[in-house]
C-alpha positions as CSV (number, residue, x, y, z in Angstrom):
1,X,55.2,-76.4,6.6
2,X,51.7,-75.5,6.9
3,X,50.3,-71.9,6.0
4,X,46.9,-70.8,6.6
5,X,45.5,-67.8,5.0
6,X,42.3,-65.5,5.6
7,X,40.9,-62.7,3.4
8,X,37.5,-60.8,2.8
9,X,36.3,-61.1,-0.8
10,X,33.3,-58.6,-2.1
11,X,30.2,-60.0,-3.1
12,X,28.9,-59.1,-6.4
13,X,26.0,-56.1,-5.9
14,X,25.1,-56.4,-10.0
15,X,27.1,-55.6,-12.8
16,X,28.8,-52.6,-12.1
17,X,28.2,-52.3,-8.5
18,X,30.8,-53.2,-5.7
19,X,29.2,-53.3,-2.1
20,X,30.5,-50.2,-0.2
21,X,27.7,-49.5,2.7
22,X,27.8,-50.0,6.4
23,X,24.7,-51.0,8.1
24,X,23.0,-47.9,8.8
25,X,21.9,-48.6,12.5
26,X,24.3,-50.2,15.2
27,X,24.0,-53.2,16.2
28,X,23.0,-54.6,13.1
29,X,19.3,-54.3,12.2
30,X,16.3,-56.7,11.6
31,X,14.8,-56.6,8.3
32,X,11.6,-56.4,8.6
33,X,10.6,-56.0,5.1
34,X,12.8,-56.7,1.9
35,X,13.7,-54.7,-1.3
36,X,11.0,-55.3,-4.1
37,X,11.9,-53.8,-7.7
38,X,9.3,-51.9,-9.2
39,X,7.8,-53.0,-12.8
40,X,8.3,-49.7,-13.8
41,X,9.3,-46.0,-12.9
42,X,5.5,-45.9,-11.3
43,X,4.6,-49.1,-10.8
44,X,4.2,-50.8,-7.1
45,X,7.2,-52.1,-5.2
46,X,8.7,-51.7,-2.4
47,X,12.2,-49.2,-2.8
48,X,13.9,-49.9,0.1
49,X,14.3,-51.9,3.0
50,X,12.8,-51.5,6.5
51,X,15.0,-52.0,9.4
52,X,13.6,-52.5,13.0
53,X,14.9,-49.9,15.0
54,X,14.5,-48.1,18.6
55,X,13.1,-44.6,19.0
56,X,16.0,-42.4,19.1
57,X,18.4,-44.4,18.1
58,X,20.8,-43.4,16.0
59,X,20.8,-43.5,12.5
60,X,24.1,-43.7,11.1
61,X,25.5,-42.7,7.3
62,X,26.0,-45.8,5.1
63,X,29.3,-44.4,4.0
64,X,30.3,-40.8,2.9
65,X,28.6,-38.1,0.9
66,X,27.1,-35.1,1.0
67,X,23.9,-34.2,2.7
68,X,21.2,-33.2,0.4
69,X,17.8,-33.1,1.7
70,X,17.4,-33.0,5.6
71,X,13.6,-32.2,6.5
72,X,9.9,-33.2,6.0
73,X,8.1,-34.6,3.5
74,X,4.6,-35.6,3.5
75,X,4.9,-35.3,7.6
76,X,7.9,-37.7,7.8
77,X,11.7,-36.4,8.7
78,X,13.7,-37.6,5.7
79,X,17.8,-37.3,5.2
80,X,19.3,-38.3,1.9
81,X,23.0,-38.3,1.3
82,X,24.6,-38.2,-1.9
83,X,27.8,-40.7,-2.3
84,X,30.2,-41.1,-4.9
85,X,29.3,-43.0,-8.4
86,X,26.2,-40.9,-8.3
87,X,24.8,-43.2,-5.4
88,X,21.9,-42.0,-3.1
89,X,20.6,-43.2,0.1
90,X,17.8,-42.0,1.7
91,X,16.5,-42.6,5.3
92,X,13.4,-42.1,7.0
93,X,11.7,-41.7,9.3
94,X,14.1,-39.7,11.4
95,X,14.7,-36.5,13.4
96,X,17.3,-34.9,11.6
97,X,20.6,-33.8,13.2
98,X,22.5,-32.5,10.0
99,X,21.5,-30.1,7.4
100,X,21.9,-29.7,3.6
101,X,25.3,-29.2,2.6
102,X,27.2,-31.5,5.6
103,X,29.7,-33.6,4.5
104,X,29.2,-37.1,6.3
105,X,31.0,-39.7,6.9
106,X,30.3,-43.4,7.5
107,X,28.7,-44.5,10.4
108,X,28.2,-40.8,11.5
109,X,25.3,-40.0,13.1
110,X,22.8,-38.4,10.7
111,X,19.9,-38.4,13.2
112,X,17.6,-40.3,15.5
113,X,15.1,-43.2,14.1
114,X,11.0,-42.0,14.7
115,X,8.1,-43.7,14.8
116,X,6.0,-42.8,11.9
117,X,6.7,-45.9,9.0
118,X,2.5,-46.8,8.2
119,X,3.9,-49.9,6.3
120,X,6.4,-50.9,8.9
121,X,6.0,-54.4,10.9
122,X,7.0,-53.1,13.8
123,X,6.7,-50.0,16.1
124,X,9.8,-47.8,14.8
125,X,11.8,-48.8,11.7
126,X,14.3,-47.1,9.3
127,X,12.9,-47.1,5.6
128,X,16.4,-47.0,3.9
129,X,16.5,-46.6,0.3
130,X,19.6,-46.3,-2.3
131,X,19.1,-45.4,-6.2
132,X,21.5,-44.6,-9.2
133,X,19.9,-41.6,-10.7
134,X,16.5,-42.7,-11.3
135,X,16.7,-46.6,-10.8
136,X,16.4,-47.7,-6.8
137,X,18.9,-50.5,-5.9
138,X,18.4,-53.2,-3.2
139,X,20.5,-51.5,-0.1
140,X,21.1,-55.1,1.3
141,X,23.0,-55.9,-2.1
142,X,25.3,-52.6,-1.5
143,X,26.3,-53.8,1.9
144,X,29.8,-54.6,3.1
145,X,29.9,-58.5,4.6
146,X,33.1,-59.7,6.2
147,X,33.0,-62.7,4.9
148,X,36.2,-64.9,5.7
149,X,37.5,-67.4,3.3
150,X,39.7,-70.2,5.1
151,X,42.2,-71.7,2.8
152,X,42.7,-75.5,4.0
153,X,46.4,-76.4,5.0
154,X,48.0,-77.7,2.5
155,X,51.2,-79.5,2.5
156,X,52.8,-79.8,-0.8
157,X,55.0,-82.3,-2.6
């Protein structure tokens, strides 16, 4: 008899952190620029990752939360959505189409991508950021992969 057998196992994302985020733009996304840890709480880095995107294409939740922030800051449209285990992603920049206090869920449209990244490689791209209280994470670390693990055949004694 021969069995075969496929699962999805989850990547490590640190210590305590299981990966739990969708891509947040559909198809999946370019990186144009990675995730760079700051030294410190002010020192350079890069807190996010940029994604190459479209103008007005969507830009989809990461997973569910809570809306806290949709609006401007420094001239930019930003969204950031509170998740379970004190998680927070932030996106921009984007025309927001939800408001403070929304419950989201994944892959729900949260707005359309802008132009309007300086730092961006590209024409339009989605800065998209996650942090745990005060420490930002790599986003690319917290994402879901569907990674298939093929057991050979095996055809015992």
């Amino acid at each position: 008899m021969v069995f075969t057998c496929a699962f999805t196992l989850p990547l490590r994302a640190g210590a305590d952190q299981e990966p739990r985020f969708a891509w947040p733009l559909s198809p999946e996304p370019t990186v144009t620029r990675t995730f760079e840890a700051p030294a410190g709480p002010y020192g350079p880095g890069h807190r996010g990752v940029d994604l190459a995107a479209a103008e007005g294409q969507q830009v989809l939740a990461a997973d569910v939360g809570v809306v806290v922030f949709a609006g401007t800051v420094a001239g930019r449209g930003v969204v950031s959505v509170d998740h379970d285990g004190g998680l927070r992603t932030t996106y921009e920049p984007v025309l927001p189409a939800v408001a403070a206090g929304d419950q989201v869920y994944r892959g729900q449209p949260l707005g359309t991508a802008i132009a309007g990244h300086p730092e961006c490689a590209v024409a339009v791209c989605l800065h998209w950021g996650v942090r745990r209280g005060e420490e930002y994470l790599d986003p690319m670390a917290l994402l879901v992969t569907d990674t298939e693990i093929r057991l050979k055949p095996w055809e015992g004694p």
